[in-house]
C-alpha positions, 0 to 999 in steps of 0.5 A: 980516834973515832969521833964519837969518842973525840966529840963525847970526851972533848964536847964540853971543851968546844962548846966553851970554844965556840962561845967565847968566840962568839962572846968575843965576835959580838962584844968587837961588833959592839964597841966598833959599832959605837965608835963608828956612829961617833965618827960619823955623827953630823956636823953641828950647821946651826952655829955656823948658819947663825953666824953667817946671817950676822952680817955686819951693817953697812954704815948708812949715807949722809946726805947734805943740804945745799940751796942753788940760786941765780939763773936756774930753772928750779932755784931752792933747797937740794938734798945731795949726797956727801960726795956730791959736786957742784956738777951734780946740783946744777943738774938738778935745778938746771941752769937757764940759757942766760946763766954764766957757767964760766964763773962757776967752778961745777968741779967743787966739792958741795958742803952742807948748807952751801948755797951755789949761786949761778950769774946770769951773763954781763951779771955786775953783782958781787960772787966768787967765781974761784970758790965755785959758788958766788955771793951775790949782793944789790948793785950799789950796794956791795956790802951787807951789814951784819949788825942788822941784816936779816935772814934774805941778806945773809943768805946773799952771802958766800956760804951762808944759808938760812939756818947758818943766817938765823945762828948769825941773827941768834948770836946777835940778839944774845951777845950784842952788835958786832964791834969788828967784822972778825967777831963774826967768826965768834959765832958757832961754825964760822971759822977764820977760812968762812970769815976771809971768804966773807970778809970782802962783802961785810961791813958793821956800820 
């Protein structure tokens, strides 16, 4: 068949052909177009990034307040961490050449208002070498009223410091003398383990 005759009867035919072909070519490039952008659409980074700046805050230190005195270089108030050793404040107030470090126990566990008491060597005075800190009162004088001691003598005692002395001194005025030694331990942060540390070097007469 002659191709002019072919094309003439037949031209209509291939044109619809070639448009549906390419209809179909550009409607394939289309929708795959679209599902390719969704496949490769940018990780979403913000919420991640937020979440990753809120670190959790780490809790913060506890210091303690504990007061050295006796045979040292700097006597008075140290502010030391939580976890800090008798060790570590003597470091800081520096013991002098007369102090008797054999009758201190440097490898206990500081608490707060403690007071660490260092002897000087040949010391007669009252303290617990056991305890790791001393208490210390006058020669000839081995015990100390709680019934009328003020802030200075109590501070001499086994563990008292000044805020704890001023609590005892407070409770004293509100509830009246103390009638046994064992009421000291009606007062607030004075326990049954406090008071038998005590117990030796007070007296209510």
């Amino acid at each position: 068949m002659d191709i002019k005759v072919f094309w003439k009867r037949y031209n209509l035919y291939i044109a619809g052909g070639l448009f549906l072909v390419a209809a179909a070519a550009l409607a394939f490039l289309f929708f795959s177009g679209d599902h390719g952008a969704e496949a490769v659409e940018p990780f979403p980074v913000q919420d991640f990034t937020e979440e990753s700046e809120e670190a959790p805050a780490e809790p913060l230190d506890v210091s303690i307040f504990v007061e050295v005195k006796g045979a040292v270089k700097y006597p008075g108030v140290f502010e030391m961490p939580k976890d800090a050793r008798v060790k570590n404040v003597l470091e800081m107030a520096q013991p002098d050449a007369g102090a008797d470090l054999l009758t201190v126990n440097q490898s206990m566990k500081l608490a707060d208002e403690m007071v660490v008491y260092v002897p000087k060597k040949g010391e007669t005075g009252k303290f617990d070498p056991a305890a790791g800190f001393g208490s210390r009162t006058d020669e000839g004088n081995d015990t100390v009223n709680i019934n009328t001691a003020g802030v200075p003598e109590l501070t001499s005692l086994n563990g008292i410091g000044e805020k704890k002395a001023q609590v005892i001194i407070d409770y004293r005025e509100e509830s009246g003398l103390f009638m046994a030694p064992e009421d000291l331990m009606n007062v607030p942060g004075i326990g049954e383990k406090t008071f038998e540390s005590l117990k030796p070097y007070i007296t209510i007469d």
